[in-house]
C-alpha positions as CSV (number, residue, x, y, z in Angstrom):
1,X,298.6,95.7,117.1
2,X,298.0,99.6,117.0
3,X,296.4,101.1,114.2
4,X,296.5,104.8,114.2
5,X,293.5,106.2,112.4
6,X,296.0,108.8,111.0
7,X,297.8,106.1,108.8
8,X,294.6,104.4,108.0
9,X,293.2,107.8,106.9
10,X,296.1,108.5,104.9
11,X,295.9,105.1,103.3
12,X,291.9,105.4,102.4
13,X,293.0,108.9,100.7
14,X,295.3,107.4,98.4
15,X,293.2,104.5,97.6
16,X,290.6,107.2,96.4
17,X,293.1,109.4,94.7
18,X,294.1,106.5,93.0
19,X,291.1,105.0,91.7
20,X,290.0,108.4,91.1
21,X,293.1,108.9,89.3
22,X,292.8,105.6,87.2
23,X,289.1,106.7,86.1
24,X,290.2,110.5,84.9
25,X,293.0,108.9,83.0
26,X,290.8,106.5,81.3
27,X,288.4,109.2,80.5
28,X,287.0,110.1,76.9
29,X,288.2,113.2,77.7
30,X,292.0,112.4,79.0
31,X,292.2,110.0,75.7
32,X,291.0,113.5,73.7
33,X,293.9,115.0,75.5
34,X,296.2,112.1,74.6
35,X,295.8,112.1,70.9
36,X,296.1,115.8,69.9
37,X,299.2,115.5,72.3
38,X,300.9,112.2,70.3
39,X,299.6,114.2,66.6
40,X,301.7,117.6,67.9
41,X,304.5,115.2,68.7
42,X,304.4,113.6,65.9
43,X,304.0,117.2,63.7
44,X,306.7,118.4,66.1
45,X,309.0,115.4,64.8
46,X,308.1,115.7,61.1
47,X,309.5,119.2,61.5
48,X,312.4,118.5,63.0
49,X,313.3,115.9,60.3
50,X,312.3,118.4,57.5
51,X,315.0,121.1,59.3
52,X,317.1,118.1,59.4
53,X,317.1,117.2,55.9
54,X,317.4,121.0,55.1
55,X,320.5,121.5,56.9
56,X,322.2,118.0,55.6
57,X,321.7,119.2,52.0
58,X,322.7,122.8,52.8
59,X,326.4,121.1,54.2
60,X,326.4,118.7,51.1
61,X,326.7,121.6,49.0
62,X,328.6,123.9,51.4
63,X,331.5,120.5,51.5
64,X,331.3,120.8,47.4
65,X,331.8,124.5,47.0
66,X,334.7,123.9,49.4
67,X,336.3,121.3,47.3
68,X,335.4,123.6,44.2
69,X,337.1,126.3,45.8
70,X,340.2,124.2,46.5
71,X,340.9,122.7,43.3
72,X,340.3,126.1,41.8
73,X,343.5,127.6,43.8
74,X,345.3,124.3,43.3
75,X,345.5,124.6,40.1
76,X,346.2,128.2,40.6
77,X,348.7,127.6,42.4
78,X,349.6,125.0,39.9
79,X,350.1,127.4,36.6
80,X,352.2,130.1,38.8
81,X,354.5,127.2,39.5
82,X,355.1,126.9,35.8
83,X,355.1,130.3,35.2
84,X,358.0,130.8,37.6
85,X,359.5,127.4,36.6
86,X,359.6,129.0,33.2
87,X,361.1,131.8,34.5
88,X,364.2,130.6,36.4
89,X,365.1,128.5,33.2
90,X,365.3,131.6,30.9
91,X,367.3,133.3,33.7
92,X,369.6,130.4,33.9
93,X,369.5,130.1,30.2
94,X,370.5,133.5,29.7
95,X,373.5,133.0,32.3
């Protein structure tokens, strides 16, 4: 067997880094780091679900204007119907 000090080197290195790596993540400081990360994601969600519910109650009344707005012309729509039923039986009447 040939081991090249190379590979062995390169090995040792990420067996520090790692360890190393393990420790700073366990840190008081990393866990500091953590939890103002996880409360702005969580303020950052609460936000989003506020817009949310803003724009859901913005389209609920938007959709009932809309239907407002429709009956309003069908029954516009509606009268000048009569009106020019009306209309064609005096003609005819008249004839």
């Amino acid at each position: 067997m040939s081991f090249s000090w190379t590979k062995i080197g390169i090995f040792a290195s990420g067996v520090l880094f790692g360890t190393a790596g393990v420790k700073i993540l366990g840190s008081k400081d990393a866990k500091k780091v953590y939890t103002h990360t996880a409360a702005a994601a969580l303020r950052a969600k609460e936000d989003v679900m506020t817009k949310a519910t803003d724009i859901r109650e913005n389209c609920s009344d938007i959709l009932a204007d809309a239907k407002r707005i429709n009956e309003e012309r069908a029954a516009k729509e509606a009268a000048e119907e009569i009106i020019e039923d009306e209309a064609d039986e005096t003609v005819n009447d008249e004839m």
